[in-house]
PDB file as gemmi writes it, atoms N, CA and C in Angstrom:
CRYST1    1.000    1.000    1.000  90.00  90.00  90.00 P 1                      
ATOM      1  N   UNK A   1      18.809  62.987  76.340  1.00  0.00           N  
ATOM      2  CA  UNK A   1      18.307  64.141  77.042  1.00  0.00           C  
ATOM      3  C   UNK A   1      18.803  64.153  78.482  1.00  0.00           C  
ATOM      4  N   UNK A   2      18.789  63.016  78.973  1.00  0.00           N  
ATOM      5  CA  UNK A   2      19.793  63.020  80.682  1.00  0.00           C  
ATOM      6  C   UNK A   2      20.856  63.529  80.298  1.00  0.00           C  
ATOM      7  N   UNK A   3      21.636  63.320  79.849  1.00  0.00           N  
ATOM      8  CA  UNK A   3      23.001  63.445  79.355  1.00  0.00           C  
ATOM      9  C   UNK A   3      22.702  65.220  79.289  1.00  0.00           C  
ATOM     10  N   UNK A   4      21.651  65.729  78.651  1.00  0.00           N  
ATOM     11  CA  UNK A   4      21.939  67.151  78.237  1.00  0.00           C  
ATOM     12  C   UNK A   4      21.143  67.961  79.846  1.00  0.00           C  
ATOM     13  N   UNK A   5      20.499  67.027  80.705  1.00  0.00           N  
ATOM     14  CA  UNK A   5      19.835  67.768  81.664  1.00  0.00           C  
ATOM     15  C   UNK A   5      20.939  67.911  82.923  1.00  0.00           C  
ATOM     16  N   UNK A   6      21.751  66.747  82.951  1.00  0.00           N  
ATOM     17  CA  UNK A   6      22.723  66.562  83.748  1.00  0.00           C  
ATOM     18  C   UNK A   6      23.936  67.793  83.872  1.00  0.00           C  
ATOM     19  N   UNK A   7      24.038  67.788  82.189  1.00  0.00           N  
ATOM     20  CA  UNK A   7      25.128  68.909  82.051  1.00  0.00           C  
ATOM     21  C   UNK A   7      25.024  70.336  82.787  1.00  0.00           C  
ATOM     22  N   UNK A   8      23.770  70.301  82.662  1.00  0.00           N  
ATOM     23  CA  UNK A   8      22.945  71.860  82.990  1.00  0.00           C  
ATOM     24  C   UNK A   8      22.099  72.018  84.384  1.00  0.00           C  
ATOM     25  N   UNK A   9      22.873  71.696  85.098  1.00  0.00           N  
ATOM     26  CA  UNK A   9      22.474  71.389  86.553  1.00  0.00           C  
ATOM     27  C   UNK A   9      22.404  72.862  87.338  1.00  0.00           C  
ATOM     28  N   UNK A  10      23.059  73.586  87.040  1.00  0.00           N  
ATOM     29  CA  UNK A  10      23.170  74.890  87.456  1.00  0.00           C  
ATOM     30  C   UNK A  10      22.121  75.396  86.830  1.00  0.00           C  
ATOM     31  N   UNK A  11      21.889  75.457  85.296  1.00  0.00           N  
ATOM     32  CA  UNK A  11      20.344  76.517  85.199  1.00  0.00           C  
ATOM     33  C   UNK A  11      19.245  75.400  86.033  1.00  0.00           C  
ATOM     34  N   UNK A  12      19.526  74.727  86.304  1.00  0.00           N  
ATOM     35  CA  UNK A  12      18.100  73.591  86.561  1.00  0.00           C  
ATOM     36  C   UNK A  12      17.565  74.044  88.241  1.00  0.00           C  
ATOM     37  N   UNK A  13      18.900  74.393  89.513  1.00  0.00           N  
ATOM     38  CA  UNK A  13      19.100  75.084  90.707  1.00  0.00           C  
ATOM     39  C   UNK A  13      18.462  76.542  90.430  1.00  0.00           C  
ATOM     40  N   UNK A  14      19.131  77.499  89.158  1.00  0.00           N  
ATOM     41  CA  UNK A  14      18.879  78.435  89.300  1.00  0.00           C  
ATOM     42  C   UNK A  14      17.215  78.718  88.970  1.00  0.00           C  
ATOM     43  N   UNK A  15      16.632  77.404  88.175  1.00  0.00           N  
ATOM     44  CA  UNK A  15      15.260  77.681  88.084  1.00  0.00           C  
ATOM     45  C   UNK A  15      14.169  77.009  89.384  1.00  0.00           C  
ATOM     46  N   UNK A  16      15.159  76.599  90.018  1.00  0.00           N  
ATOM     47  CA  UNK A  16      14.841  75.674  91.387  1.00  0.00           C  
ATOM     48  C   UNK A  16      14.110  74.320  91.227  1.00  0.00           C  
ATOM     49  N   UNK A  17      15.068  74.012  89.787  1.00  0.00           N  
ATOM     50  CA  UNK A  17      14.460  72.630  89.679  1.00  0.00           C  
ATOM     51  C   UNK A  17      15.699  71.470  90.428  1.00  0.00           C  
ATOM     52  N   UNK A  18      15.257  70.026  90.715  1.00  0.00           N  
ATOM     53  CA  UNK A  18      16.693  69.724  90.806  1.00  0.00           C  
ATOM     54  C   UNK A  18      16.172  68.106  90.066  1.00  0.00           C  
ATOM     55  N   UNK A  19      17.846  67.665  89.133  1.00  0.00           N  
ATOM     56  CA  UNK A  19      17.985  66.526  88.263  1.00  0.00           C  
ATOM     57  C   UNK A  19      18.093  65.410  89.229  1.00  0.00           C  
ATOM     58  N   UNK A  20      17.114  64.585  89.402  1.00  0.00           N  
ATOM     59  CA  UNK A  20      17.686  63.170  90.071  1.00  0.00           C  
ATOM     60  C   UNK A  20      17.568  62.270  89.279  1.00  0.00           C  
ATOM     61  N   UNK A  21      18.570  61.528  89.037  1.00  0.00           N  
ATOM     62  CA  UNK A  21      18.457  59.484  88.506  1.00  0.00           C  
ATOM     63  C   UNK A  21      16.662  59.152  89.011  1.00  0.00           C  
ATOM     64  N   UNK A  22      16.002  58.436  87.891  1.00  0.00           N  
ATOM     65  CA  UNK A  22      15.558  57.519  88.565  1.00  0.00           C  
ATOM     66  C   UNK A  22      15.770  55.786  89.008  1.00  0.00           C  
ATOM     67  N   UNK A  23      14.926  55.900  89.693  1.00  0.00           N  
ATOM     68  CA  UNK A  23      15.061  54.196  90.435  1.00  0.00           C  
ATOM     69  C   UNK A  23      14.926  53.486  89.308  1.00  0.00           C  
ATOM     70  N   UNK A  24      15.909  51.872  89.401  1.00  0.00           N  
ATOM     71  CA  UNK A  24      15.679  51.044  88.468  1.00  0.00           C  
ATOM     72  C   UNK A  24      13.817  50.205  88.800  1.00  0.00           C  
ATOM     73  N   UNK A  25      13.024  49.791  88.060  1.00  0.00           N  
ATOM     74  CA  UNK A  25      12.189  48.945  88.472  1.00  0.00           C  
ATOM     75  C   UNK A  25      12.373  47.828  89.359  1.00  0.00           C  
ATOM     76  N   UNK A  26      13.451  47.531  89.456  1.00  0.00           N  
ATOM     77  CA  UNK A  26      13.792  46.379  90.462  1.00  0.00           C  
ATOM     78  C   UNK A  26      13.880  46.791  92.396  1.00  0.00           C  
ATOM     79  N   UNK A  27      13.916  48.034  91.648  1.00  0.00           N  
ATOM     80  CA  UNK A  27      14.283  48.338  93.267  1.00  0.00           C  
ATOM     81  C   UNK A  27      13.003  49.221  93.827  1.00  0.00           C  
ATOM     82  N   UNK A  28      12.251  49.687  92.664  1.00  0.00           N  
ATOM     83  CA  UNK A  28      10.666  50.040  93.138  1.00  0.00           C  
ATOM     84  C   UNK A  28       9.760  48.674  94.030  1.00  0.00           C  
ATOM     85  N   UNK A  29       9.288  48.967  95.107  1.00  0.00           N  
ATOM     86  CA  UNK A  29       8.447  48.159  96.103  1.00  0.00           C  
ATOM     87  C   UNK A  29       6.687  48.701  95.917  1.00  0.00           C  
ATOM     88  N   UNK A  30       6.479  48.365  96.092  1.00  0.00           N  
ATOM     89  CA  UNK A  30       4.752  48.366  96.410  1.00  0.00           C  
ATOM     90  C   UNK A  30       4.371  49.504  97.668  1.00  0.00           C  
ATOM     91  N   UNK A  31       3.259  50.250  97.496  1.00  0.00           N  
ATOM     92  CA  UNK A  31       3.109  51.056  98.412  1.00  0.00           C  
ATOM     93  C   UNK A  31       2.616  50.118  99.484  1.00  0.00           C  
ATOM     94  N   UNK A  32       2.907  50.440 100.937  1.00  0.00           N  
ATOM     95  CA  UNK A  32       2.580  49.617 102.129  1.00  0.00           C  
ATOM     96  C   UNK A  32       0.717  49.411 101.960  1.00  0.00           C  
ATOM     97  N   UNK A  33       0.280  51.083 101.824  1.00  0.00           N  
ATOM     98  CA  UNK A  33      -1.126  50.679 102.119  1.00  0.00           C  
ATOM     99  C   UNK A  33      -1.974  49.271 100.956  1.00  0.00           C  
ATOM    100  N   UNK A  34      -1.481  49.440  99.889  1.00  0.00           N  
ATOM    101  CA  UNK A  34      -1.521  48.502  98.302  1.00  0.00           C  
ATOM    102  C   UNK A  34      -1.392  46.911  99.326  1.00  0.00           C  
ATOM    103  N   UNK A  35      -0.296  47.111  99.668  1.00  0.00           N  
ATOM    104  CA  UNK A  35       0.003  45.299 100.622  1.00  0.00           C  
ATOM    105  C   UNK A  35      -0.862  44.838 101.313  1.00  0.00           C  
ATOM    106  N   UNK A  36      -1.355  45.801 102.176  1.00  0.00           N  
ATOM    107  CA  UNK A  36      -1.915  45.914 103.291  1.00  0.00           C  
ATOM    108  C   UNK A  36      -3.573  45.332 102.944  1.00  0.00           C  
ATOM    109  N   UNK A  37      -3.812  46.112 101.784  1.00  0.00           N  
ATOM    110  CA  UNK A  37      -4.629  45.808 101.464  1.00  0.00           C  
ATOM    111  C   UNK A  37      -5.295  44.384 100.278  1.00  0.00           C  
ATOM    112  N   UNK A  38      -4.323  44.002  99.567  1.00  0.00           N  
ATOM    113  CA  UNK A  38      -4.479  43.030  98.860  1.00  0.00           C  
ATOM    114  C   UNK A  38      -3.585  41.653  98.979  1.00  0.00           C  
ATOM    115  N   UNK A  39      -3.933  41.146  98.742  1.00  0.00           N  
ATOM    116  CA  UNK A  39      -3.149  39.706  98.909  1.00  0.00           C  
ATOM    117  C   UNK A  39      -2.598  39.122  97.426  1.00  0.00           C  
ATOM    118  N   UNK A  40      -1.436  39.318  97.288  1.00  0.00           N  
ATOM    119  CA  UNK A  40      -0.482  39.344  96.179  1.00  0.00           C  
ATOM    120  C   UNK A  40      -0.682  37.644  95.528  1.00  0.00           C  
ATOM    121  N   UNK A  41      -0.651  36.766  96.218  1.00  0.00           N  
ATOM    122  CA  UNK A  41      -0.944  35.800  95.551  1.00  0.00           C  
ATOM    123  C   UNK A  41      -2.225  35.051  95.290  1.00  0.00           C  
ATOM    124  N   UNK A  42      -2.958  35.732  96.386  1.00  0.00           N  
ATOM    125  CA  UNK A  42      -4.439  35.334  95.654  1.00  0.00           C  
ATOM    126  C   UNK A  42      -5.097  36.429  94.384  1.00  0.00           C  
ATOM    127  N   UNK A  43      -4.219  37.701  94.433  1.00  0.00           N  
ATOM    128  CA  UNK A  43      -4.705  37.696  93.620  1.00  0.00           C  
ATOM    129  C   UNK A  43      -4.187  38.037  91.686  1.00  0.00           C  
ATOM    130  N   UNK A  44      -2.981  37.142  92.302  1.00  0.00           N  
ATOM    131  CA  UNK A  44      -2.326  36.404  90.847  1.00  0.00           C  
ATOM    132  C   UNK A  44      -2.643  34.920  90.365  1.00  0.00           C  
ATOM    133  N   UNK A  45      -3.545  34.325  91.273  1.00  0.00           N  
ATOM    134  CA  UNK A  45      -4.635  33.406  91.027  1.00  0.00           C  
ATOM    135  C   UNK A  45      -5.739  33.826  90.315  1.00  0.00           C  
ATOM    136  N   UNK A  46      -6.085  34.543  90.488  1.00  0.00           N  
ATOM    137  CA  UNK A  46      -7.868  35.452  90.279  1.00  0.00           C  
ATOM    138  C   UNK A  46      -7.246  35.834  89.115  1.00  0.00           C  
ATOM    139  N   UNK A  47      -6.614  36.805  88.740  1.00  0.00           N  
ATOM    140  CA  UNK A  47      -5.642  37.044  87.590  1.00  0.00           C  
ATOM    141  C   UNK A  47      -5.623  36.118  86.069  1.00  0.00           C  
ATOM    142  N   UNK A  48      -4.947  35.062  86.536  1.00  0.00           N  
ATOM    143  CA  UNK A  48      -4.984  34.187  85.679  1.00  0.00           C  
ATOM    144  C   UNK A  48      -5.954  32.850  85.495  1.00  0.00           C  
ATOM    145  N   UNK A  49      -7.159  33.188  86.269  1.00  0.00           N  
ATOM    146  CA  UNK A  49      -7.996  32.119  86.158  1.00  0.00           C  
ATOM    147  C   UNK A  49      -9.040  32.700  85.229  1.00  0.00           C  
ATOM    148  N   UNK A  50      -9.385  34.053  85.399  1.00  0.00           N  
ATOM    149  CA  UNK A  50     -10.819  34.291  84.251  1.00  0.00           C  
ATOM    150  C   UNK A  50     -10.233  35.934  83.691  1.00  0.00           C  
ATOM    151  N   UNK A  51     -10.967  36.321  82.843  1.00  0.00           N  
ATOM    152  CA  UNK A  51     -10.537  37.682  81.944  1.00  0.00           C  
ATOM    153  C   UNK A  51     -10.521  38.843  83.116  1.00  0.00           C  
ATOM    154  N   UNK A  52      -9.555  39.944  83.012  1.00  0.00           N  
ATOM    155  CA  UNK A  52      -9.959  41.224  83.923  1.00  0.00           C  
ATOM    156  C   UNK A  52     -11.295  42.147  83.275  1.00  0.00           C  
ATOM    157  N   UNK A  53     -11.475  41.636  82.491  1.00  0.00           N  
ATOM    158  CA  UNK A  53     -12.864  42.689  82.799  1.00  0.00           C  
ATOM    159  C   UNK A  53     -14.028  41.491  83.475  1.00  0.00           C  
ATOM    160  N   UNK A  54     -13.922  40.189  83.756  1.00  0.00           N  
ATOM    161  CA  UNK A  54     -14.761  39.856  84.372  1.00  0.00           C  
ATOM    162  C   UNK A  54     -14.259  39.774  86.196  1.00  0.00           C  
ATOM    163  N   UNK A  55     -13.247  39.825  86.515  1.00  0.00           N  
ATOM    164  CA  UNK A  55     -12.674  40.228  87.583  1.00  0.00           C  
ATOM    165  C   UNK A  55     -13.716  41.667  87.948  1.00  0.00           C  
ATOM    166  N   UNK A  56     -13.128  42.687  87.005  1.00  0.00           N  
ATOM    167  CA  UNK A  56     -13.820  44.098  87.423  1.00  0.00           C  
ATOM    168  C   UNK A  56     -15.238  44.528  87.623  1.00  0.00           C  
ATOM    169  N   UNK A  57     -15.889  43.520  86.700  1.00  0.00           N  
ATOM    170  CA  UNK A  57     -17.453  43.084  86.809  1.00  0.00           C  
ATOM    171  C   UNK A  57     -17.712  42.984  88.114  1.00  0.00           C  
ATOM    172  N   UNK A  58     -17.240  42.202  88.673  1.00  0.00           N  
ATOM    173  CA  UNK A  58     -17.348  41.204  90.336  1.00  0.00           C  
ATOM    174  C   UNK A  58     -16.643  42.382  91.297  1.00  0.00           C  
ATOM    175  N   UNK A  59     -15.852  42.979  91.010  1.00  0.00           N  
ATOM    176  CA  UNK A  59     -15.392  44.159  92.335  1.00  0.00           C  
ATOM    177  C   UNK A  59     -16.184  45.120  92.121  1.00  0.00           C  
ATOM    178  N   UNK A  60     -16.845  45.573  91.197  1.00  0.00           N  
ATOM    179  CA  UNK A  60     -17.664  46.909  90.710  1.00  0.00           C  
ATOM    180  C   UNK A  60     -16.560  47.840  90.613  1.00  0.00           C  
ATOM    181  N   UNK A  61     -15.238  47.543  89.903  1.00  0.00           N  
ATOM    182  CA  UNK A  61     -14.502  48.462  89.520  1.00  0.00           C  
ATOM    183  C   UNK A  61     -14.268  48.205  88.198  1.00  0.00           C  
ATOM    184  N   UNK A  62     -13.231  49.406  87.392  1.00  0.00           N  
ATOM    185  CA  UNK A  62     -13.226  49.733  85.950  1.00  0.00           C  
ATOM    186  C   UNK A  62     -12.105  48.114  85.753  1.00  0.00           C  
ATOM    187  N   UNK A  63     -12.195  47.574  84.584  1.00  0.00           N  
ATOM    188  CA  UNK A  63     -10.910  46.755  84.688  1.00  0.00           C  
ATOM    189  C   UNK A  63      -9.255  47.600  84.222  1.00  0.00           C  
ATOM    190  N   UNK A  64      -9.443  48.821  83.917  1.00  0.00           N  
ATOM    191  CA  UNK A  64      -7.959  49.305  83.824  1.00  0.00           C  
ATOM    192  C   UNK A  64      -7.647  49.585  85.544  1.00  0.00           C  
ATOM    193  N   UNK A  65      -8.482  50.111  85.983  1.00  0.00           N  
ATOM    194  CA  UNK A  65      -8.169  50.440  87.547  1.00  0.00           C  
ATOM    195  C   UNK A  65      -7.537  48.928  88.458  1.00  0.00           C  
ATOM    196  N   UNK A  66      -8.211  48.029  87.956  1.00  0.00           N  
ATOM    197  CA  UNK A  66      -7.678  46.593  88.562  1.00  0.00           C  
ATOM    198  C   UNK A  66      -6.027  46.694  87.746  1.00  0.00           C  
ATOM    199  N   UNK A  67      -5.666  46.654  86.496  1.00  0.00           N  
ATOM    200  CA  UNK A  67      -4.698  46.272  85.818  1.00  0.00           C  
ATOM    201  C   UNK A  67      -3.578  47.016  86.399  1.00  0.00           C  
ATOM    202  N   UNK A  68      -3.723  48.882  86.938  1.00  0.00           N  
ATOM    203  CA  UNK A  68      -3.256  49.373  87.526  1.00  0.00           C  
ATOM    204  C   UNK A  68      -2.863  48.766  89.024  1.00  0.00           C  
ATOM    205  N   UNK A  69      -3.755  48.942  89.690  1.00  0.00           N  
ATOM    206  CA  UNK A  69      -3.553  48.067  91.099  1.00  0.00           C  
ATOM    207  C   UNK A  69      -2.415  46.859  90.882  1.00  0.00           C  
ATOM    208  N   UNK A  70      -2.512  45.983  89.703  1.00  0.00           N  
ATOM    209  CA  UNK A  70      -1.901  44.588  89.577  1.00  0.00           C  
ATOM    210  C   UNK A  70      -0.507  45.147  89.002  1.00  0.00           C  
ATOM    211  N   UNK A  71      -0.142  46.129  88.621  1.00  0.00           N  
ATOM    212  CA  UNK A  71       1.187  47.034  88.050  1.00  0.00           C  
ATOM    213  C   UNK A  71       1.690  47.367  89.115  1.00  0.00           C  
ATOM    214  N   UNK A  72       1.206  47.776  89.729  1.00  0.00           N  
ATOM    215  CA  UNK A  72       2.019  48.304  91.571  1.00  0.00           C  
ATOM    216  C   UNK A  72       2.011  47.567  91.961  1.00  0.00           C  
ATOM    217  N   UNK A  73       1.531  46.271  92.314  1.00  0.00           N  
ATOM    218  CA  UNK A  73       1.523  45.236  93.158  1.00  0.00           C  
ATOM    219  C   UNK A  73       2.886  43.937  92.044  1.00  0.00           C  
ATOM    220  N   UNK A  74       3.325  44.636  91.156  1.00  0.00           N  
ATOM    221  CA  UNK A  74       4.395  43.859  90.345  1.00  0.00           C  
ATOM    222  C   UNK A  74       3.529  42.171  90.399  1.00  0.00           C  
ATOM    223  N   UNK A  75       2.182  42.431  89.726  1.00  0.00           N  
ATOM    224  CA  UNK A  75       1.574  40.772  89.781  1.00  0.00           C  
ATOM    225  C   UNK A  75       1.985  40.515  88.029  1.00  0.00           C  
ATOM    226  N   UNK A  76       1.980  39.291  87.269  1.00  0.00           N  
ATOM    227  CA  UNK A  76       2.097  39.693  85.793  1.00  0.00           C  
ATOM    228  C   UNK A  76       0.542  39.366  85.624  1.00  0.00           C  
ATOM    229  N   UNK A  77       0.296  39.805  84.208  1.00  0.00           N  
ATOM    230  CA  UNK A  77      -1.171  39.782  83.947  1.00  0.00           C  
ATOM    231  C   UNK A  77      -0.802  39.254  82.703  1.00  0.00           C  
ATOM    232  N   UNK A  78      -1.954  38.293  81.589  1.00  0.00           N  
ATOM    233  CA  UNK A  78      -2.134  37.698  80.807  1.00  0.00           C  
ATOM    234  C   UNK A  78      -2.124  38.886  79.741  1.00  0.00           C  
ATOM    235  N   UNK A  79      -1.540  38.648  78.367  1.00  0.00           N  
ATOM    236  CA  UNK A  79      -0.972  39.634  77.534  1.00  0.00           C  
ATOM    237  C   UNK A  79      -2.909  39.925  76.757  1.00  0.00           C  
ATOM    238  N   UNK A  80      -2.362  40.307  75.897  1.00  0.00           N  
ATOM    239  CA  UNK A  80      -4.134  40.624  74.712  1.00  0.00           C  
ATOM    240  C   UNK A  80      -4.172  39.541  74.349  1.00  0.00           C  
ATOM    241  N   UNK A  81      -5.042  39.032  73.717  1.00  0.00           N  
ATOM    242  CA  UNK A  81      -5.513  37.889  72.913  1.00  0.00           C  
ATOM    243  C   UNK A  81      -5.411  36.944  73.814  1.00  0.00           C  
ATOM    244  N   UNK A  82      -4.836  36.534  74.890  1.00  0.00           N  
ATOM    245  CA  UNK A  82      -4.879  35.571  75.888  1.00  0.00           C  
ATOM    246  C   UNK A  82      -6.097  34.525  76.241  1.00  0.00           C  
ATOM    247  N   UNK A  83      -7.246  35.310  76.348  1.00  0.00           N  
ATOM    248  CA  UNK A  83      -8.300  34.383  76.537  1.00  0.00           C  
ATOM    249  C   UNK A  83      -9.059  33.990  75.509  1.00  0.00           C  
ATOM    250  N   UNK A  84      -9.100  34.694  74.313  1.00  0.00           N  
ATOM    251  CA  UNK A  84      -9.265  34.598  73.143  1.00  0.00           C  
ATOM    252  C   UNK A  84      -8.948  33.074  72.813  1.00  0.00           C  
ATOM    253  N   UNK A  85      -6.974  33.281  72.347  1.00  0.00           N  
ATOM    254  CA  UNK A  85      -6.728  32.504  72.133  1.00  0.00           C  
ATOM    255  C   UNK A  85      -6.862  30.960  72.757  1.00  0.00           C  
ATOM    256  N   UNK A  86      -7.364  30.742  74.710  1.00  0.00           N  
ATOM    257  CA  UNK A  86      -7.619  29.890  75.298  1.00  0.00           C  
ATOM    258  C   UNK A  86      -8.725  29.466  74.924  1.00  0.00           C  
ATOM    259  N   UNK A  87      -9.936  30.055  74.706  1.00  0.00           N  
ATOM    260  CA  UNK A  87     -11.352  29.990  74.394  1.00  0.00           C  
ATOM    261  C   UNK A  87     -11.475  29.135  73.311  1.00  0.00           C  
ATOM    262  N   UNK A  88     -10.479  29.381  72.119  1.00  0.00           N  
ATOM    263  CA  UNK A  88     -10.566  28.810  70.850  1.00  0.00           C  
ATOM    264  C   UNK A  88      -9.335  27.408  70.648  1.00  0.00           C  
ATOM    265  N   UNK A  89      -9.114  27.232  71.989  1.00  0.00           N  
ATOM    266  CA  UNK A  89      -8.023  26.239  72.286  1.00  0.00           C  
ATOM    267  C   UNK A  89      -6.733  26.061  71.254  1.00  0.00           C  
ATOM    268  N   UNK A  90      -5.892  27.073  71.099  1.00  0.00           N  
ATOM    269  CA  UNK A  90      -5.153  27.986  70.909  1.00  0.00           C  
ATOM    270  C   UNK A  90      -4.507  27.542  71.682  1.00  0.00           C  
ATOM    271  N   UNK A  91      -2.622  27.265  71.205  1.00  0.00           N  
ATOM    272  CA  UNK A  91      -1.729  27.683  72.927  1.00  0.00           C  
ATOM    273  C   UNK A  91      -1.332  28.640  73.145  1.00  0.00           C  
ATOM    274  N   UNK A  92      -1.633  29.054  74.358  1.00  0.00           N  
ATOM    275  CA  UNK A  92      -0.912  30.459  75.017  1.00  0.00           C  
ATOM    276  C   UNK A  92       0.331  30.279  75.528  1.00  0.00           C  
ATOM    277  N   UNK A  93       1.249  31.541  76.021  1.00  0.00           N  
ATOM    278  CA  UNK A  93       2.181  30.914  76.549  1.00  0.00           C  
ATOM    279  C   UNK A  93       2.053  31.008  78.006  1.00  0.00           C  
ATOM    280  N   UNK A  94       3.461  30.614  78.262  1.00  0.00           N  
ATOM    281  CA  UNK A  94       3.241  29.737  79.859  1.00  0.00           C  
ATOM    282  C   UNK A  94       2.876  30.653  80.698  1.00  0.00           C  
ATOM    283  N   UNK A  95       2.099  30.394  81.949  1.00  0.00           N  
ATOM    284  CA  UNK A  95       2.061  31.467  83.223  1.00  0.00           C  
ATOM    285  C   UNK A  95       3.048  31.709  83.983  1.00  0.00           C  
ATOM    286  N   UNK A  96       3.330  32.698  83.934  1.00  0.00           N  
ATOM    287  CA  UNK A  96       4.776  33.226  84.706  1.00  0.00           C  
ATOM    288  C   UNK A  96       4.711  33.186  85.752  1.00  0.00           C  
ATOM    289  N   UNK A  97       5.677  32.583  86.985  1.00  0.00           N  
ATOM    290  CA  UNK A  97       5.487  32.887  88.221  1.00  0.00           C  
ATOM    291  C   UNK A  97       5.558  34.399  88.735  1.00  0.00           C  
ATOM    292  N   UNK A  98       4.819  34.041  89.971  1.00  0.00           N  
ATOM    293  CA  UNK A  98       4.778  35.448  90.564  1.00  0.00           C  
ATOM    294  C   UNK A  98       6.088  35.774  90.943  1.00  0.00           C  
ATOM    295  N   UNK A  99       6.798  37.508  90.710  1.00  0.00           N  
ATOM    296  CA  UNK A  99       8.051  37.471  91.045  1.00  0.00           C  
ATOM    297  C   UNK A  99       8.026  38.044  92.609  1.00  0.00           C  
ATOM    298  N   UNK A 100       9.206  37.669  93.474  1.00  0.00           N  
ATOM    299  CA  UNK A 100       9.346  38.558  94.853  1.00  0.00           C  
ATOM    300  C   UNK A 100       9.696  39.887  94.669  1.00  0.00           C  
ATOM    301  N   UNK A 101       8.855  40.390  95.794  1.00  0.00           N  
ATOM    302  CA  UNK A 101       8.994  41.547  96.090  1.00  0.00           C  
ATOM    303  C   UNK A 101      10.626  41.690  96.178  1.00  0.00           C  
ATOM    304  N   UNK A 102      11.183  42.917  96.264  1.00  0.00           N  
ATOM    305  CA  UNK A 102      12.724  42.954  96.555  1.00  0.00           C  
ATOM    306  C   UNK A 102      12.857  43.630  98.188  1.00  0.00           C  
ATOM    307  N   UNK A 103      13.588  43.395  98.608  1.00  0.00           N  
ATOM    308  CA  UNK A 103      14.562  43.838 100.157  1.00  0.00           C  
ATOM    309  C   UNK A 103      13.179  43.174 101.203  1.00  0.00           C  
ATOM    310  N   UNK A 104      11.925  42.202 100.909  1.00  0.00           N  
ATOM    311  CA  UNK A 104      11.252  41.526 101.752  1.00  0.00           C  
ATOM    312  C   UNK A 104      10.721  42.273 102.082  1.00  0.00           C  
ATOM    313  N   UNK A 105       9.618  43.193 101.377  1.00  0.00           N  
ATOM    314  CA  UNK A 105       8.872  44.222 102.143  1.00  0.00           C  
ATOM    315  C   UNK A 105       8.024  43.394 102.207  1.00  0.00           C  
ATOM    316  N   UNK A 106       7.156  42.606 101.663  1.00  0.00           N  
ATOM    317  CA  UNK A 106       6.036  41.881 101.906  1.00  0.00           C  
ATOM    318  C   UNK A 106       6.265  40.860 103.258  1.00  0.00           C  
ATOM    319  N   UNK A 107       7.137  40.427 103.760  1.00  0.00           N  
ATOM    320  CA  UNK A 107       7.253  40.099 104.972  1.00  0.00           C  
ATOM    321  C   UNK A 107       7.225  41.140 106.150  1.00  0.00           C  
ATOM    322  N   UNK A 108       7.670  42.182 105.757  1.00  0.00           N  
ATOM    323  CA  UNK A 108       7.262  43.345 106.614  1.00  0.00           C  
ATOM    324  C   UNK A 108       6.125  43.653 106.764  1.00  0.00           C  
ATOM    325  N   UNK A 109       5.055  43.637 106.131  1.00  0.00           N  
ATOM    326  CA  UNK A 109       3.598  44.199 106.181  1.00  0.00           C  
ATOM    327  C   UNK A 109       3.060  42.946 106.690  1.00  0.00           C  
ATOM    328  N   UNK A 110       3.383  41.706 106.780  1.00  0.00           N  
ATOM    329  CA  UNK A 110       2.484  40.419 106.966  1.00  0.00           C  
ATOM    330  C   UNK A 110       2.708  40.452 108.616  1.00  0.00           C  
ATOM    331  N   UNK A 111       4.388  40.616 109.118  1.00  0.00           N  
ATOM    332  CA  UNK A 111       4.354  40.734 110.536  1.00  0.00           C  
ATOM    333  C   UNK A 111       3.835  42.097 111.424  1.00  0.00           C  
TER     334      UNK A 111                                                      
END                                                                             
């Protein structure tokens, strides 16, 4: 469908739409106020220490609204069955490190 929206760039102007590429995920950053406000590695600790709906319990927020927040903030979160499977001593797989932000925006918001 890019391929067919691209072609047709002129009806897309004449309807006053306009075709842009999007950004790869790698090069998407975190909104400043999101930084500003949370602390990326504490709370990819909190994350992987107890379930998000008991996280969301303790903030008095929904736990999809946390999972969201932790999607913009590029934190990884523990897949389904995760605590399940820990509970019933089960192996899970490994905890992923936290990845860096890209072009060092998080050093920008800290200074």
């Amino acid at each position: 469908m890019k391929e067919h929206l691209a072609s047709q760039t002129y009806w897309l102007t004449r309807l006053g739409l306009r075709y842009e590429e999007k950004r790869s995920p790698k090069e998407w950053t975190p909104p400043a106020h999101l930084l500003a406000q949370y602390n990326r590695a504490e709370s990819y600790e909190k994350v992987w220490s107890e379930p998000m709906r008991v996280l969301a319990q303790r903030y008095g927020v929904s736990d999809v609204y946390l999972a969201r927040v932790g999607r913009s903030l590029r934190i990884p979160v523990p897949g389904l069955g995760y605590w399940a499977k820990k509970s019933a001593g089960k192996s899970t797989r490994k905890r992923p490190p936290l990845p860096p932000l890209p072009s060092g925006r998080e050093q920008q918001i800290k200074n």
